[in-house]
MIVEXMI-682191 format. One record per residue (C-alpha): residue number from 1; residue in one letter; x, y, z. Coordinates in steps of 0.02 Angstrom, whole numbers, plus 32768, in hexadecimal, padded with zeros to 4 digits. Layout:
residues N
 num residuo east north   up
 NUM       A    X     Y    Z
...
END
This chain:
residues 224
 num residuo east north   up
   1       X 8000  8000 8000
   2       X 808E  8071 8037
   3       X 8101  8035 7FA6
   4       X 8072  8083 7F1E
   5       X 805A  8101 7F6C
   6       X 810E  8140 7F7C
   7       X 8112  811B 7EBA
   8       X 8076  8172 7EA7
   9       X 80C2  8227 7EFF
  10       X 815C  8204 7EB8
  11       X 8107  8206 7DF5
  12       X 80AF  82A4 7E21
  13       X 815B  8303 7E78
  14       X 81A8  82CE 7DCC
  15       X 8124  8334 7D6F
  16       X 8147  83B8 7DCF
  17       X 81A9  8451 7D7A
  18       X 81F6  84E0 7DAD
  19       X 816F  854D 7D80
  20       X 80E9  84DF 7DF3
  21       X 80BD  84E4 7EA0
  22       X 80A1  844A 7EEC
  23       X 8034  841D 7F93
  24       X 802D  838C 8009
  25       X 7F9D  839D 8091
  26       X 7F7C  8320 80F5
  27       X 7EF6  8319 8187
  28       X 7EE6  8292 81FC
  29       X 7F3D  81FE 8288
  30       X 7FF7  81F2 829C
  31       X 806A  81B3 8318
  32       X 8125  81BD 8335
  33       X 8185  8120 8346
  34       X 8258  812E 8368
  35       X 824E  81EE 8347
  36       X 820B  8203 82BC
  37       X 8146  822B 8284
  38       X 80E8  81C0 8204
  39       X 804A  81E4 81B7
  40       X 7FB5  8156 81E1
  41       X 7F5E  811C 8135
  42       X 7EF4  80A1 817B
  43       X 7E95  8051 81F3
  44       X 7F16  7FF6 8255
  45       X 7FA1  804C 828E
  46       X 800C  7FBE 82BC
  47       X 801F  7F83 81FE
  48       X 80C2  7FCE 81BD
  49       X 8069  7FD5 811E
  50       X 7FFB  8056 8165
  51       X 8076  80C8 8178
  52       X 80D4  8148 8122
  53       X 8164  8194 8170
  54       X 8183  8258 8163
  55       X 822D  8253 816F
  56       X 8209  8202 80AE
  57       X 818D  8279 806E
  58       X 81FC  8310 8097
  59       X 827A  82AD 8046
  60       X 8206  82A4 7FC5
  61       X 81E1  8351 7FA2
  62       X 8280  839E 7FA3
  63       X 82B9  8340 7F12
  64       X 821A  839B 7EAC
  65       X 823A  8401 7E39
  66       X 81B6  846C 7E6B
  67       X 81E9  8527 7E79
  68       X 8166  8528 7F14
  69       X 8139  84A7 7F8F
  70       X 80E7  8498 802C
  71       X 80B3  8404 8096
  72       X 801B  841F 8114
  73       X 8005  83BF 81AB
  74       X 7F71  83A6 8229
  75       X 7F92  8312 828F
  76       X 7FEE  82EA 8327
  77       X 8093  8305 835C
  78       X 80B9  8375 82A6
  79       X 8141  83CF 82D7
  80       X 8195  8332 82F5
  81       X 81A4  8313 8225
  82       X 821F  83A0 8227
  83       X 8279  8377 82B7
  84       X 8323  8354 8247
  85       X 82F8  83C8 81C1
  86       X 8376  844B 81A8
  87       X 831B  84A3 8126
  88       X 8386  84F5 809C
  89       X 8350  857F 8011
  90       X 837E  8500 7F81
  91       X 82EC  84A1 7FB6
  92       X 8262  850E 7FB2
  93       X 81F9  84CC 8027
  94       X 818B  8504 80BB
  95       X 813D  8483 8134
  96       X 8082  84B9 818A
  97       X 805C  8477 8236
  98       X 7FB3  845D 8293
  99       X 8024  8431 833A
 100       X 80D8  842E 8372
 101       X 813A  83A2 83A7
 102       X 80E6  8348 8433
 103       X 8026  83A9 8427
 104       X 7F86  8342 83E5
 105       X 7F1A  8384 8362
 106       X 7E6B  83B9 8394
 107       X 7DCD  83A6 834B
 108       X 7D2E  83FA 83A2
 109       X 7C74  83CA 835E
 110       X 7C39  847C 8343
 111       X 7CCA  8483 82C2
 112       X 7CA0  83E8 8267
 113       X 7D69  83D4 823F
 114       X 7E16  83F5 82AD
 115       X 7E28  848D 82C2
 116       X 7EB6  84BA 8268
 117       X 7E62  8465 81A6
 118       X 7DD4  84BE 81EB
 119       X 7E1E  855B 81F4
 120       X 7E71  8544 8151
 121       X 7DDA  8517 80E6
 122       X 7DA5  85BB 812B
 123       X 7E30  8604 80F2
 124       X 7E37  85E7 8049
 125       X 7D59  85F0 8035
 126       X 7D18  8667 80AA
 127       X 7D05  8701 8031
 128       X 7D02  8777 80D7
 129       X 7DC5  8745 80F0
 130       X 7DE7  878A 8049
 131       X 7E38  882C 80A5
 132       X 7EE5  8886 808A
 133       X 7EE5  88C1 8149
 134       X 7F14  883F 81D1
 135       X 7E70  87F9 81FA
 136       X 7E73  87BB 812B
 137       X 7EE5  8750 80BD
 138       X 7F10  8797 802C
 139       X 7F6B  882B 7FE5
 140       X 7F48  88B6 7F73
 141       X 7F42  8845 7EDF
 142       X 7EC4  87C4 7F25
 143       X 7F58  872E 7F40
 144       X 7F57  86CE 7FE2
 145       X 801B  86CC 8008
 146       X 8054  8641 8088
 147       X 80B0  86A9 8102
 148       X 801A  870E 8110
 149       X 7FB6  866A 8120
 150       X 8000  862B 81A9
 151       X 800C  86BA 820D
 152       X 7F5C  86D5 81EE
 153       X 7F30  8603 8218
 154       X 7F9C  8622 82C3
 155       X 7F3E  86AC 8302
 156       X 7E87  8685 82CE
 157       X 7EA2  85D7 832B
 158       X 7EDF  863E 83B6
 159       X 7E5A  86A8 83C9
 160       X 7DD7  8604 83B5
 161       X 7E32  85B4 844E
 162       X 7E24  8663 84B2
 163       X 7D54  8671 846F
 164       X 7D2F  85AD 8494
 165       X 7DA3  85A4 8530
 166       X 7DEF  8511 84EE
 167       X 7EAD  84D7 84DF
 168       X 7EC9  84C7 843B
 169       X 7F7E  84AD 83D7
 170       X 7FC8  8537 8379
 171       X 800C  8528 82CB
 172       X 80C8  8532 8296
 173       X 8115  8564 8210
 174       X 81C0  8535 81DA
 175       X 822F  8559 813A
 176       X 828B  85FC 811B
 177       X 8219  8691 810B
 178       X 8252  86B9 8068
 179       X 820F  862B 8018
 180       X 8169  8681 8013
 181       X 80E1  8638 7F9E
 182       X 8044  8658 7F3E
 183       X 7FB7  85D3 7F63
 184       X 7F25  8630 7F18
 185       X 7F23  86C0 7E94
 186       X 7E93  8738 7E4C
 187       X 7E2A  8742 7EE6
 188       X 7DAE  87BC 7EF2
 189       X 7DBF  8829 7F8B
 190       X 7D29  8827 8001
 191       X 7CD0  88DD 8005
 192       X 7CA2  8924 80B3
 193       X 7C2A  89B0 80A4
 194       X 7C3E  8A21 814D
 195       X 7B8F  8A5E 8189
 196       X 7BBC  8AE8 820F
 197       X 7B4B  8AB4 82BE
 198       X 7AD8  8B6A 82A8
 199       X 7A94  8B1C 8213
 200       X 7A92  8A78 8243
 201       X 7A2F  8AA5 82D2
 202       X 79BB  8B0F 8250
 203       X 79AC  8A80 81FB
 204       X 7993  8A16 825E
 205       X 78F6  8A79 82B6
 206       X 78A1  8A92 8207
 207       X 78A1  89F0 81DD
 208       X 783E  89E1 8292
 209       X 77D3  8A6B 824A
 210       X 77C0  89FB 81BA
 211       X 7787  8959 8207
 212       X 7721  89B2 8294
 213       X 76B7  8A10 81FF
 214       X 76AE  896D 81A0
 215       X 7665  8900 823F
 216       X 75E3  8995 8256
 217       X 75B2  89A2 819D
 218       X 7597  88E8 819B
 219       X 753D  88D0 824B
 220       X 74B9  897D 8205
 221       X 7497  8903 815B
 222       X 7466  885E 81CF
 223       X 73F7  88C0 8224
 224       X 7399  8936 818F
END
C-alpha cells in the first residue's frame, strides 16, 4: 500500500516544474515511533504498511522541481516531521503545522473539522477574509501569500481558544521567510460599506416606523 503510494507522489513530484507550485496536505492520525513522525493511512496503526514516514515525504519533496512547495500538517505530534530538517533556500520549501512537537490536534463538534483544516477552509472560502488589513488574507492584488497565511491561521485559532475557553494547539511555521508563496491569485476583495451609528440609528427607527404603520394598516383592513 505504502510502496504505490510512494510511486504514486513520486510520479506527480516528477511532473513538477520549476514554474509549479506543488502542495501536500494532509489531515488526520499519526504517531511517532524512534523519533520520528509517520502519517496513519489506515485503519490499523500497528501494520507497517499503514504507515508513511515524514522523514520520506520531506525527502520527497525537496527533490521536486517545483519552484514552490509547501507541505501542511494537522495531526499529532507535527512538529516532530521537522525535527532534523535543516531547511536550506535551494529547497524551496515551507512546512505548515496544526501542533508542535509533543501537542495533539483538536477537533471540537461545533467546528465539524480540527481546528486548524477548519480554519484553513475558511481561509481560502470565506469571501469576508478577502481583506488587505490584518483581520484579511490577501494583498492589494487579491493573492493569498503564505507568510501572510499563517500568521493569519496562528492568530484566528488563538483568538477561537480565548472565545471558546478551550486549549487548543497553535500552528507553526517553518522554512526561511523568504521563500514566500502564492497559493491563490485573482481574488476579489470583500467590500465593507461603513454606515456611521447616527444613521444607523435613523435607520434603524424608520424601519420601526415602517413595520409599526404596516401592522396598523393591516389590523384597520381585518376589521373594515
Amino acid at each position: 500500500m505504502i510502496g504505490l503510494k510512494f510511486d504514486a507522489l513520486n510520479e506527480t513530484l516528477d511532473d513538477c516544474a520549476r514554474e509549479d507550485t506543488f502542495i501536500f496536505y494532509f489531515s488526520g492520525h499519526s504517531l511517532v515511533r524512534k523519533g520520528s513522525l509517520y502519517l496513519v493511512l489506515g485503519d490499523d496503526k500497528d501494520k507497517r504498511s499503514n504507515l508513511y514516514s515524514s522523514d520520506e515525504l520531506i525527502n520527497q519533496m525537496r527533490g521536486c522541481k517545483a519552484g514552490s512547495k509547501l507541505l501542511m500538517l494537522d495531526c499529532c505530534d507535527a512538529g516532530q516531521s521537522v525535527y532534523e530538517w535543516s531547511p536550506g533556500n535551494d529547497d524551496n520549501l515551507r512546512v505548515l503545522t496544526a501542533t508542535d512537537r509533543t501537542e495533539r490536534s483538536k477537533e471540537f463538534d461545533d467546528l465539524k473539522a480540527g481546528v486548524f483544516t477548519y480554519h484553513f477552509h475558511q481561509a481560502l472560502t470565506n469571501p469576508r477574509l478577502r481583506r488587505v488589513d490584518d483581520t484579511g488574507v490577501v494583498d492589494e492584488n487579491g493573492t493569498i501569500w503564505v507568510n501572510k497565511l499563517s500568521g493569519w491561521l496562528r492568530q484566528a485559532i488563538i483568538a477561537y481558544g480565548k472565545k471558546h475557553q478551550r486549549n487548543v494547539p497553535k500552528s507553526v511555521f517553518y522554512g526561511p521567510d523568504v521563500q514566500n508563496m502564492a497559493l491563490v491569485k485573482g481574488l476579489t476583495h470583500y467590500r465593507h460599506v461603513f454606515i456611521p451609528t447616527e444613521l444607523r440609528n435613523k435607520l434603524k427607527s424608520f424601519t420601526i416606523v415602517i413595520s409599526l404603520r404596516l401592522c396598523v394598516g393591516i389590523e384597520m383592513l381585518a376589521y373594515s
